[in-house]
C-alpha positions in Angstrom: -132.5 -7.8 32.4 -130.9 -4.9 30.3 -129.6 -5.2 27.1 -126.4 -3.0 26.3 -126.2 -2.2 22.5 -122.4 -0.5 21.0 -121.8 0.4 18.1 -120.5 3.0 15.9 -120.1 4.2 11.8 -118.2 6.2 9.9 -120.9 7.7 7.1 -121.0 11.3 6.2 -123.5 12.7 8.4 -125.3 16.3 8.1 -128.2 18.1 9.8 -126.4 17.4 13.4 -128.6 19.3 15.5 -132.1 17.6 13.9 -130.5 14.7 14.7 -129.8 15.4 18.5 -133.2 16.4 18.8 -134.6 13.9 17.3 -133.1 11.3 19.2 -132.4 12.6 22.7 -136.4 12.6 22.6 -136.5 8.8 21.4 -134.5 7.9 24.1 -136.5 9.4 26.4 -139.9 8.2 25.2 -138.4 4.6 24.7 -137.1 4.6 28.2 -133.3 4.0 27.0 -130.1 5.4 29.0 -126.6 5.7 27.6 -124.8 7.8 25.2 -125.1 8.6 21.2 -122.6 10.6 19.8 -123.2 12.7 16.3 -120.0 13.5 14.4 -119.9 15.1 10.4 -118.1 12.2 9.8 -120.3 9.3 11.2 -121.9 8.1 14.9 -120.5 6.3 17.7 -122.7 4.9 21.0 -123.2 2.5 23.9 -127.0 2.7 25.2 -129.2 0.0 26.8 -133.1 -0.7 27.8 -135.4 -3.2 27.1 -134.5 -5.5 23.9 -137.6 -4.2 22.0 -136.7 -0.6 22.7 -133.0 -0.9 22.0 -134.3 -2.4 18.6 -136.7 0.5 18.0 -133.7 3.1 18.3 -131.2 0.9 16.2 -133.3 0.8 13.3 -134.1 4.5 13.7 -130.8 5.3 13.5 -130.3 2.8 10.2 -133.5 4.6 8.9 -132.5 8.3 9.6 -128.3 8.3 8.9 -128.9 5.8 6.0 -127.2 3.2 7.1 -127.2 -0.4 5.9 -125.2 -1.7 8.5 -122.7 -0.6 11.7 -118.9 -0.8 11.0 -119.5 -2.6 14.4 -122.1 -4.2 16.7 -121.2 -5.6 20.3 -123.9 -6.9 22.3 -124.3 -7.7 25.6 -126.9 -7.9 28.9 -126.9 -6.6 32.2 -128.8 -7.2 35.8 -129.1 -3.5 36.9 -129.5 -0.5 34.5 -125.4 0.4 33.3 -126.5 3.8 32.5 -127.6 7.2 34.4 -129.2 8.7 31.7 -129.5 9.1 28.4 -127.2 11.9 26.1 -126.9 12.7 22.7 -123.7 14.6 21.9 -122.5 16.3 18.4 -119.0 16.4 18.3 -116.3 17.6 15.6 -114.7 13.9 15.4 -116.0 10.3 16.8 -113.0 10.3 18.3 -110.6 13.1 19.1 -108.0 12.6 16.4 -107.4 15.9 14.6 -108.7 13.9 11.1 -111.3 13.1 10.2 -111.9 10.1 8.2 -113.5 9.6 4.8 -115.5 6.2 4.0 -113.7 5.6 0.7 -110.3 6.0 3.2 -111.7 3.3 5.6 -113.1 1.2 2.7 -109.5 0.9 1.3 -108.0 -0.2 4.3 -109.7 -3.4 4.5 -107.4 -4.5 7.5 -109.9 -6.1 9.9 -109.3 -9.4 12.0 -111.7 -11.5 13.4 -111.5 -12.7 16.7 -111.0 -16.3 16.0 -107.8 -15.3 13.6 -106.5 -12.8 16.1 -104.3 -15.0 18.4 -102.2 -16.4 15.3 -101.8 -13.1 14.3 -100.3 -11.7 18.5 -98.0 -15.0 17.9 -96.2 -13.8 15.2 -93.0 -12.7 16.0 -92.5 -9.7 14.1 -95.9 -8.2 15.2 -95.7 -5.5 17.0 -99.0 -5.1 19.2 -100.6 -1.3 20.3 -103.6 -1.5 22.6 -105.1 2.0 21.5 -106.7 2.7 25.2 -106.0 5.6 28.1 -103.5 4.2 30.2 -105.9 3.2 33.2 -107.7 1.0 30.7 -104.7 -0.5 29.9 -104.1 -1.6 33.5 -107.4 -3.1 34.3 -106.4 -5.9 31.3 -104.8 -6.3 27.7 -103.6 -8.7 25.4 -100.4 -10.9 26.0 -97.0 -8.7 24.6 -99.2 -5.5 24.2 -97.4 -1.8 24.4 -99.5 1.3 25.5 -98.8 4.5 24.2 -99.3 6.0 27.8 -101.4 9.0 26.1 -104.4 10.1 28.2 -105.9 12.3 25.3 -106.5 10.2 22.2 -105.4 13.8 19.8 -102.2 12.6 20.9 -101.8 9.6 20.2 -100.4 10.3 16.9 -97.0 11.7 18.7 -96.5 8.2 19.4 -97.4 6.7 16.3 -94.6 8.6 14.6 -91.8 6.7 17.0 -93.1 3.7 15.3 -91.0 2.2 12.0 -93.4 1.8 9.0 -91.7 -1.4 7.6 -93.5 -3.2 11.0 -96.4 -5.1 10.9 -99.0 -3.4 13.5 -101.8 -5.4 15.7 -104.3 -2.8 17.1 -107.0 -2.8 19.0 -109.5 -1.2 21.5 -112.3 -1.5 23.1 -115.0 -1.7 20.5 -113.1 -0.9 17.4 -113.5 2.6 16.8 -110.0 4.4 18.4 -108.7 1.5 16.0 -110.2 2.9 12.8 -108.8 6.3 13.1 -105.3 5.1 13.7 -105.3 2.6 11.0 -106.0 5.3 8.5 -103.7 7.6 10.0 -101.0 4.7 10.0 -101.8 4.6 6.0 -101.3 7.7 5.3 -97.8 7.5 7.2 -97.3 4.9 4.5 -97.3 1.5 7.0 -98.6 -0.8 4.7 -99.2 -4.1 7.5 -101.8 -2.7 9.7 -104.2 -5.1 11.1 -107.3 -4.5 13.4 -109.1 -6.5 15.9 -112.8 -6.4 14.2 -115.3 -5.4 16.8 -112.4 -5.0 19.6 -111.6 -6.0 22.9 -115.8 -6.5 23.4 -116.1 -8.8 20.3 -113.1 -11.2 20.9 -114.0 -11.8 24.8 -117.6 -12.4 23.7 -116.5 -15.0 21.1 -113.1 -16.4 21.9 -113.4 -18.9 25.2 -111.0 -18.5 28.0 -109.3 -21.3 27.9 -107.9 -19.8 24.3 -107.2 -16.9 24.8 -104.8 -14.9 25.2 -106.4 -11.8 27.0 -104.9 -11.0 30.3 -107.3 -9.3 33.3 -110.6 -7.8 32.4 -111.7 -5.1 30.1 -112.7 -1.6 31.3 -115.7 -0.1 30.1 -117.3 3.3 30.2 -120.7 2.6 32.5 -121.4 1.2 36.0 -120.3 -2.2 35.0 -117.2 -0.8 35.2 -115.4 -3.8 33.7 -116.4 -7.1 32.2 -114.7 -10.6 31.8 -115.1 -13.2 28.8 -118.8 -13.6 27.7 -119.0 -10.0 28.7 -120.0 -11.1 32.0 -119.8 -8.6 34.6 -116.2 -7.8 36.2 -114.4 -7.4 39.7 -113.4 -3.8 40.0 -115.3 -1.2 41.1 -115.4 2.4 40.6 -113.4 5.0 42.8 -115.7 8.0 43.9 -112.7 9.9 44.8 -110.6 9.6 41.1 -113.2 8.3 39.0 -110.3 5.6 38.0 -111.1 1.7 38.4 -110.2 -0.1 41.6 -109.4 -4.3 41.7 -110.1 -6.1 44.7 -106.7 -6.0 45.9 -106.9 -2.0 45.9 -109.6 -2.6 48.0 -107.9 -4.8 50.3 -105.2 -1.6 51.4 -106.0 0.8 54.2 -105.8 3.6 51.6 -109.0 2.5 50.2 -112.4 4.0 51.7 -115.3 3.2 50.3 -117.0 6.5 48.4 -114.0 8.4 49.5 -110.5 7.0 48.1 -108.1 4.7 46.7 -104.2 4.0 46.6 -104.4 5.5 43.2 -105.5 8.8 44.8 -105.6 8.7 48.5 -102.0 10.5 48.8 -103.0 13.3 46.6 -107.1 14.3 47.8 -106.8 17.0 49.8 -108.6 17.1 53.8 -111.4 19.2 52.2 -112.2 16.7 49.3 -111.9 14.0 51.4 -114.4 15.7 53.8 -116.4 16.5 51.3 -116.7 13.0 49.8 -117.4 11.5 52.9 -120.5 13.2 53.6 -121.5 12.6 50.0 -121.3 8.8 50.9 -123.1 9.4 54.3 -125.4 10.6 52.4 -125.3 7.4 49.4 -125.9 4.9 52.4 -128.7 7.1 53.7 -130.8 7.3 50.9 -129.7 3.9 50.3 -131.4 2.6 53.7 -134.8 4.8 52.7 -134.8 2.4 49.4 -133.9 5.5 47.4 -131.3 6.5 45.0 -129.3 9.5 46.0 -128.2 12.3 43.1 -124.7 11.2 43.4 -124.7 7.3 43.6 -122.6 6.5 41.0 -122.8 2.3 41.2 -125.4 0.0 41.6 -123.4 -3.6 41.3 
């Protein structure tokens, strides 16, 4: 069983590339896969292993970046290894935004909703509800009544934030939180005083709010080869398309447009002969290694 550790902070970091260093060789010497990103203006990070060794990088990273605790910790277990290796990144932002945010900003916000007051907030009426996410994430599953800015790149998300009336009391959320703390501030500085956040995001609420309560519709996208999970963070339905790279349900699967390793209806129509060529003798190649009890350079899921 792998554990999967998320998490992020906004804390004014320095010494970027020590830090990389540092930790792309604890990763490796504590047998731990996933992705840490560096920023000047905190960390952000999914990774998994081994409970011990997941601990042994979390406190280094408390130890190291000074940090008492994350802005937000979602945690969650897997059969198979999520991850194909392990990165460390240093980045300008946490998340492309064009700002960058200072802790005394976030610390005056103090907008955060937990999970189990969430719904009563969504049932307002005059709540106006932005799920954060790419579009594609959007589809896989969101909350009841939620818009999507239909932005692909989240640097432009603020283009759409300025359509939106400041007198209006804004519900927002993500994935684990961390989209959401960027456009909060941005949001105050636009002078919307009523901006609430879902604390932890998407990944928090499903793991603490049952089913039969809530009021999250589909399943929740994630950035590994779980490719989505359900409530309990329990391992989703869809599946990855080798062709787009875009999630695929089980319907998709169902159409003659979808070939396994090859297409789907999302991008079957627009693959040219030569990719589709091409990706069909990288999955010849998937099932061979596959039959040897190997793992071919290109396998991409292992669920």
């Amino acid at each position: 069983m792998f554990h999967i550790f998320a998490f992020y902070k906004f804390n004014k970091l320095s010494g970027l590339k020590k830090l990389k260093k540092n930790f792309q060789e604890k990763l490796i010497k504590n047998h731990v896969r996933g992705t840490i990103i560096f920023s000047k203006e905190g960390i952000n990070g999914t990774i998994s292993g081994k409970k011990n060794s997941l601990q042994i990088i979390k406190n280094a990273l408390k130890s190291t970046c000074k940090i008492k605790e994350f802005d937000s910790e979602n945690n969650s277990v897997s059969k198979f290894q999520p991850f194909h290796r392990g990165k460390v990144k240093i980045k300008k932002e946490v998340v492309p935004m064009g700002t960058q945010v200072l802790p005394s900003q976030k610390l005056n916000l103090n907008n955060y909703v937990e999970p189990k007051n969430w719904n009563a907030l969504l049932r307002e009426k005059d709540t106006k509800i932005i799920d954060t996410r790419k579009p594609f994430e959007y589809e896989v599953g969101t909350f009841k009544g939620a818009k999507n800015p239909n932005v692909n790149h989240f640097r432009n998300f603020p283009k759409y934030l300025k359509k939106i009336n400041n007198r209006n009391k804004i519900a927002i959320f993500c994935t684990g939180g961390v989209r959401c703390e960027k456009a909060s501030i941005y949001l105050a500085k636009k002078g919307f005083k009523k901006v609430f956040q879902l604390k932890g995001g998407i990944l928090n609420y499903l793991n603490k709010i049952n089913k039969k309560q809530s009021l999250w519709k589909g399943e929740c996208y994630v950035f590994d080869n779980r490719v989505s999970v359900k409530h309990k963070l329990k391992v989703g339905t869809y599946s990855m398309c080798s062709g787009c790279r875009k999630p695929v349900s089980v319907k998709e699967k169902k159409s003659k447009k979808y070939v396994k390793g090859i297409s789907c209806p999302k991008c079957h129509d627009y693959l040219t002969d030569s990719q589709k060529s091409r990706f069909a003798m990288r999955q010849k190649q998937i099932l061979i290694a596959k039959k040897l009890g190997k793992k071919h350079i290109f396998q991409k899921e292992f669920h």
